[in-house]
Every structure is written in C-alpha cells, then in structure tokens.
C-alpha positions, 0 to 999 in steps of 0.5 A: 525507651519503650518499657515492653518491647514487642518480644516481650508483650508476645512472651506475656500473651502467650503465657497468659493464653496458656493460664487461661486455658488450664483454667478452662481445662481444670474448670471442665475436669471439675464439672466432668467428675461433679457429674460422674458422682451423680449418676450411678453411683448415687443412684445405686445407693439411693435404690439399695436404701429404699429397697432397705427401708421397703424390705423393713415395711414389708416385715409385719409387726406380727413377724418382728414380734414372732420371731423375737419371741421364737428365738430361731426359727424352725427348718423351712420346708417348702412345698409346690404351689400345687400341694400346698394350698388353703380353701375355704369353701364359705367364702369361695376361697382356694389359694396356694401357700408360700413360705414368708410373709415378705411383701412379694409372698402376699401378692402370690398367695397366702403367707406362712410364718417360718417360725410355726408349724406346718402339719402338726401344731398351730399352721399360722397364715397371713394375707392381704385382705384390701388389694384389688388383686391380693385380697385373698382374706378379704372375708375371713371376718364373714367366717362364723364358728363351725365353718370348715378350713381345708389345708393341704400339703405333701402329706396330706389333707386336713380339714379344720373347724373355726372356734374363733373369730375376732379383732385383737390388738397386734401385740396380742400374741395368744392365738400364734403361739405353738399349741399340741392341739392342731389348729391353724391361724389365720391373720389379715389386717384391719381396715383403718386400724392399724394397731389391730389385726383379724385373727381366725383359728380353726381346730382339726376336726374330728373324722 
C-alpha cells in the first residue's frame, strides 16, 4: 500500500504553495513599511532638529547673555527698511535696520537687540563683519574717537560721536547696559577670536 495517495501529495502541494505565498506577501508587507518610515517622516524630523540646532547657533552669546540679564524684554517696535537706518560716513557705510539679531536678520541688514533702547537710551547694533555679501561692520575697527554715526528712525535723526573703540571679551557686558546718556553700540565679531567681540559706542552729539 502506497503511504501517500495522489490525493493526498496534491492536498500537501497546495498547502504548501499557499504557506510559501504568505510568507512572500508578509516578507513584501514588512520591506513596504521599513520604507514607509524612512521617508518623510524621518526626513521631516531630522530637518526640524537641525533647524533647531541651527536657530540656537544663530543666537549670539551677546543675545542669550542680554536677555538672561534683562529678564523680559522691552515691546518690539518695528520701522520700514527706509526709516530706519545706520550711516557711517568714514567707513562709506548706509545700511537699513532690523529687529533681531537671528541669522537671516544679519544677511539683510544690521541687527537690533529687542531688549534695548531704540531712541532714547543705548540703541545697541550687531553685524557681520567677514561675509562677502553680509559684512556691513567689516571696518568698524577703523572707526577712531571723533568719528560721527548717523541713526535714523520714525522719529528722526540723530548723529552721534564715537568715544570708543575696542576688543572685549564676549562675557563683557559693560558697554550693552541701558544708559540715560543716549548712545548707541555697536557689535561685530572678532576674526580668529571667538571669545571676543568688537565694540563701538557713540554718544549723542551736542547740536
């Protein structure tokens, strides 16, 4: 007697295909989703977190440090690019001003701190100084006492005479402080120093 009849080796053939072909569909199932995960999602996430890490590089020392000692900061006031501006006629300079100091703020113009004064008080200003295109305090450090700094807003035009002109440490915070006299800073890095900045501070001249 024959141990498997013809009926029963087709029975075992065709349960056989069956298991082979659920193990096919669950093996496809399994590489479909591995590759669902690995697109947008992932890629949605990895963005967000660099974008995070790169908005906290662009925050200065100077700013993290300012607004920790400021505790809240002062109401934004914003003026068009045409009114509010920054000249500086021994260094040939006329650039517009903008509220921040993030990273896209600097590739437009000069930067302001949102924790300081606007008119009256000391107006403090960050820029680049080293970009090709973004480098509008690139000679501040040629500024010498005397110099004249123009600043210009809504309310008017004030023109202010450089009293200072040097390198501090970045933890220096003496010449951001608010002040009655008004004066206005400003700020650019120092090549090959990261630890320090260069300051210029301007008092309002006498008319």
């Amino acid at each position: 007697m024959m141990l498997y009849s013809k009926k029963n080796v087709r029975k075992l053939s065709f349960i056989i295909a069956i298991l082979l072909w659920c193990v096919i569909l669950a093996i496809i199932y399994c590489f479909v989703q591995s590759q669902e995960k690995t697109l947008e999602p992932t890629t949605s996430i990895t963005l967000k977190a660099e974008e995070k890490n790169n908005e906290e590089q662009n925050l200065t020392d100077i700013e993290l440090i300012l607004k920790a000692s400021t505790g809240k900061s002062s109401p934004s006031i914003t003026y068009s690019s045409c009114s509010w501006r920054i000249e500086i006629p021994k260094i040939q300079l006329n650039a517009p001003i903008y509220e921040g100091t993030e990273a896209e703020i600097l590739r437009k113009g000069i930067g302001h701190f949102e924790n300081t004064a606007t008119w009256e008080g000391n107006v403090c200003l960050i820029a680049e100084n080293k970009e090709d295109k973004y480098n509008y305090f690139q000679n501040i450090d040629l500024l010498q006492i005397g110099d004249e700094i123009i600043y210009q807003t809504e309310k008017g035009t004030k023109t202010y005479v450089v009293q200072v002109n040097e390198k501090v440490k970045e933890t220096n915070l003496k010449y951001i402080q608010n002040t009655k006299e008004n004066r206005i800073t400003l700020i650019t890095y120092e090549e090959d120093e990261k630890e320090y900045r260069r300051y210029v501070q301007a008092v309002q001249k006498e008319m």
